[in-house]
C-alpha positions, 0 to 999 in steps of 0.5 A, a space after each residue: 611187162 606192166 609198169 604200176 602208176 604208183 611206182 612211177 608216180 613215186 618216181 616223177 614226185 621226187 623228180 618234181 622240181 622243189 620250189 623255191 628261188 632255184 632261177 639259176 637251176 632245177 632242184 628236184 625235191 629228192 636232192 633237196 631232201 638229201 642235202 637237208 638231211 646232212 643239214 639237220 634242219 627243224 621239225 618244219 622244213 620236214 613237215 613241209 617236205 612230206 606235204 610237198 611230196 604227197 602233193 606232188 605224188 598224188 598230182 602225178 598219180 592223177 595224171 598217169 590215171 587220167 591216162 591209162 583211163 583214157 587209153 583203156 576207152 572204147 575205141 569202137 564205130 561212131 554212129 553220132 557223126 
């Protein structure tokens, strides 16, 4: 079974914690979203929410790329030792 970086990606961003004065908790940009869809909030909280979360999206996609490079590299003798 092979898992897609994207699919995991889009996964870990909308578990990203959303930033804020959440001391007190961890609040996931996902449940943010859900309880500011309910509150009907401006055209720039949404605008901030999507840059947030492509941020967070292409973070993690670059991670997850970084290491599926580097479990792919040769793992062959090393004669410069």
């Amino acid at each position: 079974m092979r898992v897609h970086r994207w699919w995991l990606s889009l996964i870990a961003a909308f578990l990203s914690p959303w930033p804020g004065p959440h001391v007190d908790a961890y609040v996931p940009i996902a449940w943010a979203l859900v309880r500011a869809r309910g509150e009907s909030p401006d055209i720039a909280f949404w605008i901030i929410a999507g840059t947030l979360v492509a941020a967070a999206y292409l973070v993690w996609w670059l991670i997850l790329s970084g290491i599926a490079a580097w479990m792919r590299r040769p793992q062959g003798k090393r004669d410069d030792l």
